[in-house]
N, C-alpha and C positions, 0 to 999 in steps of 0.2 A: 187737850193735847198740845202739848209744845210745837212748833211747826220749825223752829229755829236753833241752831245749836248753840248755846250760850254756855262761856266760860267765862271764870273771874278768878283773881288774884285768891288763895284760900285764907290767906290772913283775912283775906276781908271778912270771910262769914263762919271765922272760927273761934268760937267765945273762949275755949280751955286750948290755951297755945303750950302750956305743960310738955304734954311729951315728946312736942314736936322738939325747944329746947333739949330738954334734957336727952334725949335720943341724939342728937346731934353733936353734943358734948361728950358722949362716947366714941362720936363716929373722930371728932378733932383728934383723941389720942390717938386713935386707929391709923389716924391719917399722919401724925406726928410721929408715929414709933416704926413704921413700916414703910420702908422708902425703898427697899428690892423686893424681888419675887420671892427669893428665899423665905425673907422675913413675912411676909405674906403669907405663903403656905404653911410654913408654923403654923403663925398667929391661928386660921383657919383649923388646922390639929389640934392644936390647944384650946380653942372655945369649946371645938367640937368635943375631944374629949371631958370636958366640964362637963357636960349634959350627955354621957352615957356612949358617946359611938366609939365603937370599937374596930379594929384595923379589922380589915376584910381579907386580907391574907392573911391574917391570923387564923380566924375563921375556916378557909378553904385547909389550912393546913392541921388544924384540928379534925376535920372533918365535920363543923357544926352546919346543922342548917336553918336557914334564916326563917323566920316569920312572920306576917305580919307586925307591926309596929316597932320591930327589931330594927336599929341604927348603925350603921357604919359607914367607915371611910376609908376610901385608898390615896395614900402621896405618892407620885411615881417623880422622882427623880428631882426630888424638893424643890418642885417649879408648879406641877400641876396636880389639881384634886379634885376630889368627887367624893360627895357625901353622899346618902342615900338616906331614906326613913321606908323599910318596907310597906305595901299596903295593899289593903285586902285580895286584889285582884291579881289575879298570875300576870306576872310582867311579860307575856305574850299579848297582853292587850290593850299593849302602851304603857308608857309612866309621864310624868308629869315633872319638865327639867329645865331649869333657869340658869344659864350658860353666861359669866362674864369672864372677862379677862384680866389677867393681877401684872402684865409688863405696862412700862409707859415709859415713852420719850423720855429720852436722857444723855450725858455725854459717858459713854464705855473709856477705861482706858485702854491703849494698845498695849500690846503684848509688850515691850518693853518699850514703858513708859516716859525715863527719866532721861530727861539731857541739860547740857552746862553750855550757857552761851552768856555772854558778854557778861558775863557776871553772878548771873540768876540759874537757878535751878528750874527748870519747869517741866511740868507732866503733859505727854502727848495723847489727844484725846479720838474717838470716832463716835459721833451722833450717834444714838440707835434710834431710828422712828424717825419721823415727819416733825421736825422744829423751826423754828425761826431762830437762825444761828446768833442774830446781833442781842435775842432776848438774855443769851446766858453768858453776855459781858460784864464786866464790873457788876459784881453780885457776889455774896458770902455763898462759897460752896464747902460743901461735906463729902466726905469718900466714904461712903459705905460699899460693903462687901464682900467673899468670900475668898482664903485662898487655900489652897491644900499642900502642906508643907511635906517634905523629903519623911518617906514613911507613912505618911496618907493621914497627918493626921489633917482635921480642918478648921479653920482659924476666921474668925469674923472681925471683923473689921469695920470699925466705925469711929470718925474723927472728924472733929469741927461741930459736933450740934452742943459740947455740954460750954458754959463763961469762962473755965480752966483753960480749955484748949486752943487755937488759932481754928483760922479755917483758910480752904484756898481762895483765888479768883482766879478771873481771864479779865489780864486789859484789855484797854480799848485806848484809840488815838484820842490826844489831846485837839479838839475842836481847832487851837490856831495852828494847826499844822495837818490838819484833814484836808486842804484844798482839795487834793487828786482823791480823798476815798468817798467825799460828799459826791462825787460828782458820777456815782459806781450806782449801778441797780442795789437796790436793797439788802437783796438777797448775793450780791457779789461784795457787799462791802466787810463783810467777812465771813472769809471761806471755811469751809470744815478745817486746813490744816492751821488755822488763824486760832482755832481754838485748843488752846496750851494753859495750863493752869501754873500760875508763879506758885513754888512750893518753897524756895530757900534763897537764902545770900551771904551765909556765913560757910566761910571758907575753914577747910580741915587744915588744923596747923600741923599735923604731920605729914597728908600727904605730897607728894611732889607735882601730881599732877590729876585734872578732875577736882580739884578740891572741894569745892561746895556739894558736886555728886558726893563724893567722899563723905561729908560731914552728913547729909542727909540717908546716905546708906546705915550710915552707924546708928542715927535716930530711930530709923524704922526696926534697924535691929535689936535695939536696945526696949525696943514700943514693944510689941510685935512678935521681935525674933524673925525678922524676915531679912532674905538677899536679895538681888538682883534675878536670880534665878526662881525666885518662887514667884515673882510678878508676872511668869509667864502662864502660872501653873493655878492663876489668877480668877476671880470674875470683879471687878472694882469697877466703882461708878461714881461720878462727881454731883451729887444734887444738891438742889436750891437748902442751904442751913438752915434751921430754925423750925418751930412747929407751926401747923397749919391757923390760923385767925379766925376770930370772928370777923365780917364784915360788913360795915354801913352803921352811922348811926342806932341804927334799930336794931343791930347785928342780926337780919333778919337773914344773911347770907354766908357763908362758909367760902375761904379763901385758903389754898393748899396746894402742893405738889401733888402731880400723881392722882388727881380726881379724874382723870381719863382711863383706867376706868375703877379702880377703887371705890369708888361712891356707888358702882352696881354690886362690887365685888361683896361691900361692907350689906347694905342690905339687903342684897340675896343670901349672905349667910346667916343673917339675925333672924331672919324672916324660918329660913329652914330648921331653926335652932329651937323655933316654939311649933316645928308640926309634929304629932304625936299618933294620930290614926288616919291614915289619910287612906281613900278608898284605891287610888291606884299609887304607887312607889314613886315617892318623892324623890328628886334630886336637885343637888345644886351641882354644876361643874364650875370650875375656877381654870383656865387654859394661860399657859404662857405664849408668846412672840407674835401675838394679834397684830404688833402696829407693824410689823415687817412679814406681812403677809402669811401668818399661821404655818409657815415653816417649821419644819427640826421635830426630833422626837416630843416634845412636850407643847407642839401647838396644837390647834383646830385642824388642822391636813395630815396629824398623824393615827396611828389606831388606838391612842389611848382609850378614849369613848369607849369603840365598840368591845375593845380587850376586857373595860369595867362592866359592862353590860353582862359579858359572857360569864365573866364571873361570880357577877349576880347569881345569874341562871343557875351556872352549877352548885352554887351555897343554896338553890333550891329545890338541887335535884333533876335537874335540866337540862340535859349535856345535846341538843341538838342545833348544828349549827341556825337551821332554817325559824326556831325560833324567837334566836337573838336576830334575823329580818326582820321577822313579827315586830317584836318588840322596837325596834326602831323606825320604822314606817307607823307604828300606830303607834307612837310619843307625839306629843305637843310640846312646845317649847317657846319659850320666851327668848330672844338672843337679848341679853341685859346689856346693851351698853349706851355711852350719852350722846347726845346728838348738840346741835348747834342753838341759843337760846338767842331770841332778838336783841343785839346792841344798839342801843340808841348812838350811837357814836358809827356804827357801822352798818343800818338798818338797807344800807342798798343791796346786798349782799345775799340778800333772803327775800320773798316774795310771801309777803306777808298774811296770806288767807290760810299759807302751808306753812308756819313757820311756830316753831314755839319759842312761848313766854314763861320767865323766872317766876316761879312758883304758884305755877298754874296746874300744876300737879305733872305725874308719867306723862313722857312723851311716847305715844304710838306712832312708830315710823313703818310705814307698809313695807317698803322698798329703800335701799341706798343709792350707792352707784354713781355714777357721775351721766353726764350728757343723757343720752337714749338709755338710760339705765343700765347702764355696762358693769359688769362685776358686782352682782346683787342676785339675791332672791327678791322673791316677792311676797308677803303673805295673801292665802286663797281671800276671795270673797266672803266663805263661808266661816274661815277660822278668825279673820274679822271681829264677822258679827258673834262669835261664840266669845272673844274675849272680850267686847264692850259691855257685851250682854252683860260678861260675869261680873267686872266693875260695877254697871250702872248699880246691879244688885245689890252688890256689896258695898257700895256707897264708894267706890275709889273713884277719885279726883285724876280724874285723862286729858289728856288734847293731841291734838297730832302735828307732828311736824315732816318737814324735809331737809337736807342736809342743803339748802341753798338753794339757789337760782338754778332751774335747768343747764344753762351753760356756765355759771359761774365756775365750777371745781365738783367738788366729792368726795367720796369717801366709802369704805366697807366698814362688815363687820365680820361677828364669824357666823353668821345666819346664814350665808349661802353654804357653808362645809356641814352644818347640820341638816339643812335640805338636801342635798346631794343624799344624806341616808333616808330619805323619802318623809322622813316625818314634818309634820307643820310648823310653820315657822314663824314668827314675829319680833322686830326689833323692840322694846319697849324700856326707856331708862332716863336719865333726868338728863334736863338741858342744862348747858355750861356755857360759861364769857369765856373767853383768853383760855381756848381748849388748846391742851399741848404746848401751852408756856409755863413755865417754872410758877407761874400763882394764878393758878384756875378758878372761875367761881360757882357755883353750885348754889341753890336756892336751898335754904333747910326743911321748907313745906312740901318742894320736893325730894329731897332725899327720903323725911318721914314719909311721903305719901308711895314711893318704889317700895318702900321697906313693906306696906299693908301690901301691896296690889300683887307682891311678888308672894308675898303671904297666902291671900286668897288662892293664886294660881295653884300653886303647890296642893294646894286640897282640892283641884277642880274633880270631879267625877268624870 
């Protein structure tokens, strides 16, 4: 009997590193093609449709009903989704649901955008989420999408990632003339309205006045077919250009935008994409506006969840409220998202018996929260030991961490709005460097090793 918990690097005792590669190299384009929610939730439609699932409203307005091993999915409002794989057990007796989130930190533009000062045209920007403002200075940025044009039609938008195109930035002060901004807290040396992306400096020769506005209104119209007016009618986002890296020497690590939390989003879908008879109803949910507290119709605090549930129910003949309780008090659920990974460069930061390590496999995170555990669930003792259980079995590569130092900071996720509907809860997702800066890193032994363990769940009994 072991008496000691022992973890190691899984490269180290892993002879056929194959899949883990090549698994990974699907996850880069994933991570290179999909830079909004929007495009996210497709994507997620579109796999899922490859492999047989059929819209669920479709379904309910046929009158068809569902059966075991039957697949479907609902998009509500091309932000959030929910897959399902039926299974044997009436979904009053729980289902089995691995929950991540498809938003992440980024700069939104404002509702009208564009102004003309001293010469330059620049785009007015507002953070969405928790960033570090001086990260998204002088850097090649991309405006991806959505806008809905007079008559509803809707138009996507994406400029700066292909060598034909430019891309934007945001400056930053030249070093011999920072005296006064070197000497500003970090986080004051620039502000949210500091961040303005230079878009133009060629002046319209016909008009008389606004000129550069001028000449870049006609671009966008002439791109686009857009005005001034449809920028309002908007959703446009400036992110980091280029596609996601291999990283290190050994490229044993994955570098990319948007792995906050995409990297659970991606292998909690792949994972659901190969379960075929599972004993209780599989699910994946994908939730938008996690990093600004699961607000608005399409986050974790709204009723999408239970509304997908109920619909379940009825595609099986089910129509009682008290039920769909049932069914959400006895779910289990994985809340998929990443947690903090030891920096060697910034190792004070974390208390290291609680902390995970790059590609040391899933990180189990009990609890979040910050201080006294403030704004968190917990998972029980009991559903614990039910899911290490089920790894040790399965052979999935675990460790656990914490979101830092007790007093250091914090952080949620959306495991507390799942527990709030009585069911069990656990955080469990890969650890990341440079979380919520424009080039995140992710270990690829764990990305492959979420991709199994979220796997195994989904067929827990």
């Amino acid at each position: 009997m072991d008496l000691m918990l022992k973890r190691e690097n899984i490269f180290a005792n892993t002879k056929d590193q194959n899949p883990i590669y090549l698994f990974n190299r699907e996850y880069l384009d994933f991570l290179s093609g999909c830079k909004t929610e929007r495009k996210v939730a497709s994507y997620i439609v579109e796999e899922a449709q490859k492999q047989g699932f059929t819209n669920l409203e479709e379904a309910l307005k046929e009158g068809k009903t569902l059966k075991p091993g039957d697949k479907v999915y609902l998009l509500f409002k091309n932000k959030a989704v929910l897959l399902a794989v039926i299974g044997e057990k009436p979904l009053k007796e729980g289902f089995n649901l691995v929950a991540s989130h498809l938003d992440v930190p980024r700069l939104d533009l404002k509702p009208q955008p564009l102004y003309e000062k001293d010469g330059f045209v620049l785009l007015k920007t507002h953070y969405y989420g928790g960033i570090k403002k001086y990260q998204w200075v002088t850097r090649p940025l991309a405006l991806w999408g959505t806008v809905v044009l007079k008559g509803g039609k809707v138009l996507e938008i994406k400029y700066g990632e292909e060598e034909n195109e430019g891309v934007l930035t945001i400056t930053d002060l030249l070093p011999h003339l920072a005296k006064d901004q070197m000497e500003k807290k970090i986080r004051e040396a620039i502000t949210g309205e500091d961040l303005n992306a230079l878009t133009g400096n060629i002046p319209d020769q016909e008009a008389k006045e606004n000129k550069i506005k001028t000449y870049i209104l006609k671009l966008l119209h002439d791109r686009f077919g857009l005005t001034e007016e449809d920028l309002i009618a908007a959703e446009l986002s400036l992110v980091p250009a280029g596609p996601a890296r291999e990283v290190g020497l050994d490229r044993s690590m994955v570098g990319g935008f948007g792995q906050d939390d995409r990297v659970c989003v991606f292998t909690s879908l792949k994972a659901l994409l190969e379960v075929d008879a599972p004993g209780k109803t599989a699910i994946a949910l994908f939730m938008d506006r996690e990093e600004i507290g699961s607000m608005g119709n399409t986050g974790m605090q709204s009723k999408f969840l239970e509304n997908a549930i109920l619909k379940l129910l009825v595609a099986q003949g089910e129509k009682d409220e008290l039920l769909l309780r049932l069914s959400l008090e006895n779910a289990r659920a994985l809340s998929a998202d990443v947690t903090a990974a030891v920096d060697p460069t910034f190792e004070g930061v974390v208390e290291k018996n609680n902390a995970a390590q790059m590609n040391y496999g899933i990180v189990l995170t009990k609890y979040t929260g910050s201080g006294g555990k403030y704004g968190t669930s917990e998972a029980s003792a009991e559903f614990m030991r039910e899911v290490i259980d089920l790894f040790n079995q399965e052979g999935i590569r675990w460790q656990t961490g914490e979101l830092g130092k007790v007093d250091q900071g914090g952080g949620g996720t959306v495991a507390q709005f799942l527990a709030n509907l009585g069911m069990e809860v656990l955080d469990a997702g890969v650890a990341l460097l440079s979380m919520h800066s424009p080039f995140e890193v992710a270990g690829k032994a764990d990305i492959y090793e979420a991709y199994l363990a979220y796997k195994v769940f989904y067929n827990l009994k």
